[in-house]
C-alpha positions as CSV (number, residue, x, y, z in Angstrom):
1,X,19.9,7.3,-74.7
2,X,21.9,5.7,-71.7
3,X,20.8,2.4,-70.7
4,X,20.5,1.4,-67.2
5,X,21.3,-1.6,-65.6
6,X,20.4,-2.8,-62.0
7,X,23.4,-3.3,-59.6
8,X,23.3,-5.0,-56.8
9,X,25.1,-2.7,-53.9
10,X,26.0,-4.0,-50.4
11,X,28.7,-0.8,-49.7
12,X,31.5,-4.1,-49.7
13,X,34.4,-3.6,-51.8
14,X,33.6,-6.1,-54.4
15,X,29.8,-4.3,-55.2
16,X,30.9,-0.7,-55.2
17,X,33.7,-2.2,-58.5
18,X,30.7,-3.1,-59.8
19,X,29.1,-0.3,-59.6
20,X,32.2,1.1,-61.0
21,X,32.5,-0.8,-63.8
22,X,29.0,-0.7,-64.9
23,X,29.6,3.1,-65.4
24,X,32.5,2.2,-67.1
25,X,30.5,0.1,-70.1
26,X,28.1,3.2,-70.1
27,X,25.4,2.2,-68.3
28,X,23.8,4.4,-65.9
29,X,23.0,2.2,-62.7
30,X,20.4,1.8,-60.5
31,X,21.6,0.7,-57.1
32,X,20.0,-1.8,-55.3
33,X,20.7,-2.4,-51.9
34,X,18.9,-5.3,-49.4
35,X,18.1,-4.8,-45.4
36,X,17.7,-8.4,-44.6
37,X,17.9,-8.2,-41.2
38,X,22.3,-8.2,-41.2
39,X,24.3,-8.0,-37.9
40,X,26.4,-5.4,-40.5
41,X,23.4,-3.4,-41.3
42,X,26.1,-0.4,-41.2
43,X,26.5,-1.7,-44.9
44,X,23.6,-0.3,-46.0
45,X,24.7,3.1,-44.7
46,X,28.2,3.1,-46.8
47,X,25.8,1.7,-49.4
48,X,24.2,5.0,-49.4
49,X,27.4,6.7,-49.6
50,X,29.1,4.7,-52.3
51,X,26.0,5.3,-54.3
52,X,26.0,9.2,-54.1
53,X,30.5,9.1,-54.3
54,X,30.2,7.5,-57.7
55,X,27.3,9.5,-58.9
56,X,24.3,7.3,-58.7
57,X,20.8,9.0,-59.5
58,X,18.6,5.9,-58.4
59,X,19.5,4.6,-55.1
60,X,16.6,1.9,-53.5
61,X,16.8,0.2,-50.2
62,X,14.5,-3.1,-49.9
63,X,13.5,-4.5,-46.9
64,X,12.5,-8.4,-45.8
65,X,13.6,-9.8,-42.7
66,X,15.6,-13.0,-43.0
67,X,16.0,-13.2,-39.6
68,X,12.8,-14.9,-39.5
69,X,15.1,-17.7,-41.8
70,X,17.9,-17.5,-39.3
71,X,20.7,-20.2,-40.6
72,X,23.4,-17.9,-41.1
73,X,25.9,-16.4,-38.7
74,X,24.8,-12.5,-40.4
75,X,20.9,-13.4,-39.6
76,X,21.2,-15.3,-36.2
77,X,22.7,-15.8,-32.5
78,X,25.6,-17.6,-34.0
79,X,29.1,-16.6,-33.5
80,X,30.9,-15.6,-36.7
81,X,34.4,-17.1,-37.3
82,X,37.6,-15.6,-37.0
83,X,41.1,-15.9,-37.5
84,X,40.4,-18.9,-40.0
85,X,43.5,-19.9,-41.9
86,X,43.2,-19.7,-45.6
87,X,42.9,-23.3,-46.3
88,X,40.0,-23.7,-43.7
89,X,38.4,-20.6,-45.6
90,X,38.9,-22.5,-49.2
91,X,37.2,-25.8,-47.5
92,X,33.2,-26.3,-47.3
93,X,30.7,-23.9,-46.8
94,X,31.2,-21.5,-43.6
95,X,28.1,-20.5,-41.1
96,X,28.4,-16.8,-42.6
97,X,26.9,-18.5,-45.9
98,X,23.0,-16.8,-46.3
99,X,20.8,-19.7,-47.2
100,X,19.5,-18.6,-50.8
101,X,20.9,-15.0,-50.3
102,X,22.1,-14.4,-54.0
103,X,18.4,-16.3,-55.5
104,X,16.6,-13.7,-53.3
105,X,18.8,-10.6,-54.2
106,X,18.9,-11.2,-57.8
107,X,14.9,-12.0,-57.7
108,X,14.3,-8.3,-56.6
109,X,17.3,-6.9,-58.6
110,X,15.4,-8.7,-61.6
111,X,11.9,-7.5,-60.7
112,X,13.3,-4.4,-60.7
113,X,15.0,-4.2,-63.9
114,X,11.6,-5.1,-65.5
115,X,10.2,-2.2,-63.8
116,X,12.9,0.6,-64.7
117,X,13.1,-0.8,-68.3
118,X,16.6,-2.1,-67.5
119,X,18.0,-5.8,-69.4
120,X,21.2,-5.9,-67.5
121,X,22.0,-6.8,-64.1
122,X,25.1,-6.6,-62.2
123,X,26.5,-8.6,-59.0
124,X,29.8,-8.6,-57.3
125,X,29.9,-12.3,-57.1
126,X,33.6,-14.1,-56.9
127,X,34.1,-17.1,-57.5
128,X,38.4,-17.4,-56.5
129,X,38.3,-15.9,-53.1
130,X,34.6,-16.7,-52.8
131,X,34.8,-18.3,-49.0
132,X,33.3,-21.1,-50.2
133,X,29.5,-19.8,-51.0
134,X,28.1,-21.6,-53.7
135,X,25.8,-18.9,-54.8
136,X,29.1,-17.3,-55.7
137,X,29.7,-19.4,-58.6
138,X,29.2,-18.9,-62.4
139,X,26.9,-22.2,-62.5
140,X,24.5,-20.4,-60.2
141,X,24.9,-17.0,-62.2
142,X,23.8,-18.3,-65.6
143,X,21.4,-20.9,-64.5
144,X,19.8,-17.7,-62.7
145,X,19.9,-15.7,-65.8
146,X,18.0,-19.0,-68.0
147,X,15.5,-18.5,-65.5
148,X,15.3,-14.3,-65.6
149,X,14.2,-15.2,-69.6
150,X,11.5,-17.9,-68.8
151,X,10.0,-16.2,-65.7
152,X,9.2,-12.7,-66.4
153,X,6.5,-10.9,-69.1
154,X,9.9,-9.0,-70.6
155,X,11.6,-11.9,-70.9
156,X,8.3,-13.9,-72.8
157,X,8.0,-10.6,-74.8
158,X,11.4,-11.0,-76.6
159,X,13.8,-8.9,-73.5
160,X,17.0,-10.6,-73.3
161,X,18.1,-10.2,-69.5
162,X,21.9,-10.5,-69.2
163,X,23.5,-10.9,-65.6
164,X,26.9,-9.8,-65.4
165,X,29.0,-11.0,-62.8
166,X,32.5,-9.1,-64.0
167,X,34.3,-10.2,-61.1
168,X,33.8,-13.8,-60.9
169,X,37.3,-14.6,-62.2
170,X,39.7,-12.2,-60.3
171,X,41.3,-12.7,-57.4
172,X,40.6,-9.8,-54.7
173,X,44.0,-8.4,-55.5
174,X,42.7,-7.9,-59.5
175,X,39.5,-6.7,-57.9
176,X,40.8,-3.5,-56.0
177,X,43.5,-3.1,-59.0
178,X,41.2,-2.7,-61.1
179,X,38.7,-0.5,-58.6
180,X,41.7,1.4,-58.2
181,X,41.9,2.3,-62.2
182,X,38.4,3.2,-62.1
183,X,38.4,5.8,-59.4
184,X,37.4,3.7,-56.6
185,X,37.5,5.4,-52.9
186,X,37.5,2.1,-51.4
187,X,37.7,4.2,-48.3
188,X,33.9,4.4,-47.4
189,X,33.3,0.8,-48.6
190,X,32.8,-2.4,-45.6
191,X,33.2,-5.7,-45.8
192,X,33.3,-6.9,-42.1
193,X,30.7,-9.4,-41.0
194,X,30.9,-8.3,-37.5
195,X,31.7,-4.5,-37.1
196,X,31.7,-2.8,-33.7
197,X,29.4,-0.2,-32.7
198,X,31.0,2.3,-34.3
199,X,31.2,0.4,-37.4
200,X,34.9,-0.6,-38.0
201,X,36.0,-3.9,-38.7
202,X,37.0,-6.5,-37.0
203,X,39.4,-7.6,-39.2
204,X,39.7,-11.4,-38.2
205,X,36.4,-12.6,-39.9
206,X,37.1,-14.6,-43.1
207,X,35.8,-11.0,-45.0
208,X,38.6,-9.2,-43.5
209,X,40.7,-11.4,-43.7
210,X,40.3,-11.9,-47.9
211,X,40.0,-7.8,-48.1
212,X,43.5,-7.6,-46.0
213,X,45.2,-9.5,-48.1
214,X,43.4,-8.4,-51.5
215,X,45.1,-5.0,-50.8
216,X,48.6,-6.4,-49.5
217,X,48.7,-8.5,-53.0
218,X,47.5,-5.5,-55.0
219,X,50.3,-3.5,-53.4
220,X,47.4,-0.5,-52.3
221,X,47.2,0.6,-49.0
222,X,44.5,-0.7,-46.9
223,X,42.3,2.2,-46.1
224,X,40.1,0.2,-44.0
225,X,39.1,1.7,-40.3
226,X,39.5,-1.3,-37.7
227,X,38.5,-1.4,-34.1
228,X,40.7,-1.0,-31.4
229,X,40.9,-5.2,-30.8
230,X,41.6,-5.5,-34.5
231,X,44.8,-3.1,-33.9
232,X,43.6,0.3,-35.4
């Protein structure tokens, strides 16, 4: 019997190799994807279609509203950056950062694992072109899984929950190489924090910015659709 594992999906780059790779170890996944209340909420639509490209049976969509939180430049009136250099991007932690975003996402993804009967969880976490988020890094990923064992009845009841962040290591360039390998149309994925209406990206936030130069180092065409101001 295939075993499933709970992926977290965002339609970005960086989930759909997850997703990807997950398949890849045999798993059969069960995407996840989070409406928080994103200026990119087109996400959640190439969410949708990354799930049904690669094959996904189980596709859910949870809402909560962290605009109510605000603090972030995705989930308030607050400009997002653009053009930063790549030493400003390496430096402190940017507005774009999602106070607790990962704690929350994983919370659900875990709840839901216990539901489908699933042990293993996936996140496209990276912790070398991370933009500085600090629930990006591997500290945060295994202190998160400690917790997984000690809060939940499976985890009391002798379930070992195993969160799997495969591309914490890898540069963007590894990560689409690898994608790449696997099948990946990164084609229909996004990654742009502030899209315009017709959904293409900017491609000066600090997301395009990594994904730009992710495919220039890997040597793979960028397939991405940017808006007219962006040069497309």
């Amino acid at each position: 019997m295939t075993k499933r594992a709970v992926v977290l999906t965002s339609g970005g780059l960086d989930s759909t190799t997850c997703v990807a790779m997950a398949k890849a170890k045999g798993f059969e996944p069960v995407c996840l994807a989070v409406a928080y209340g994103q200026r990119h909420a087109v996400e959640l639509e190439r969410a949708r279609e990354v799930a049904t490209a690669l094959g996904v049976k189980d596709f859910r969509v949870v809402g909560i509203d962290l605009r109510q939180v605000g603090g972030s430049a995705l989930t308030a009136d607050i400009d997002v950056p653009k053009d930063r250099p790549a030493d400003e991007m390496s430096h402190g932690v940017p507005v774009t950062y999602v106070p607790a975003r990962n704690a929350l996402f994983l919370s659900l993804a875990l709840g839901l694992a216990e539901v489908v009967g699933a042990t293993d969880i996936y996140i496209g976490v990276n912790a070398v072109d991370y933009s500085g988020y600090p629930d990006c890094r591997p500290e945060f990923i295994r202190s998160f899984e400690a917790m997984a064992n000690l809060a939940t009845k499976a985890g009391v009841e002798g379930a070992r929950f195993t969160v799997h962040a495969p591309l914490s290591g890898l540069t963007k360039a590894d990560i689409i190489r690898e994608g790449v390998r696997l099948g990946v149309d990164y084609g229909i994925t996004h990654s742009c924090y502030d899209p315009d209406a017709q959904g293409r990206a900017c491609g000066r936030c600090d997301s395009c910015l990594l994904r730009k130069k992710g495919f220039e180092e890997a040597g793979v065409p960028d397939p991405t659709r940017y808006s007219v101001e962006a040069g497309a």
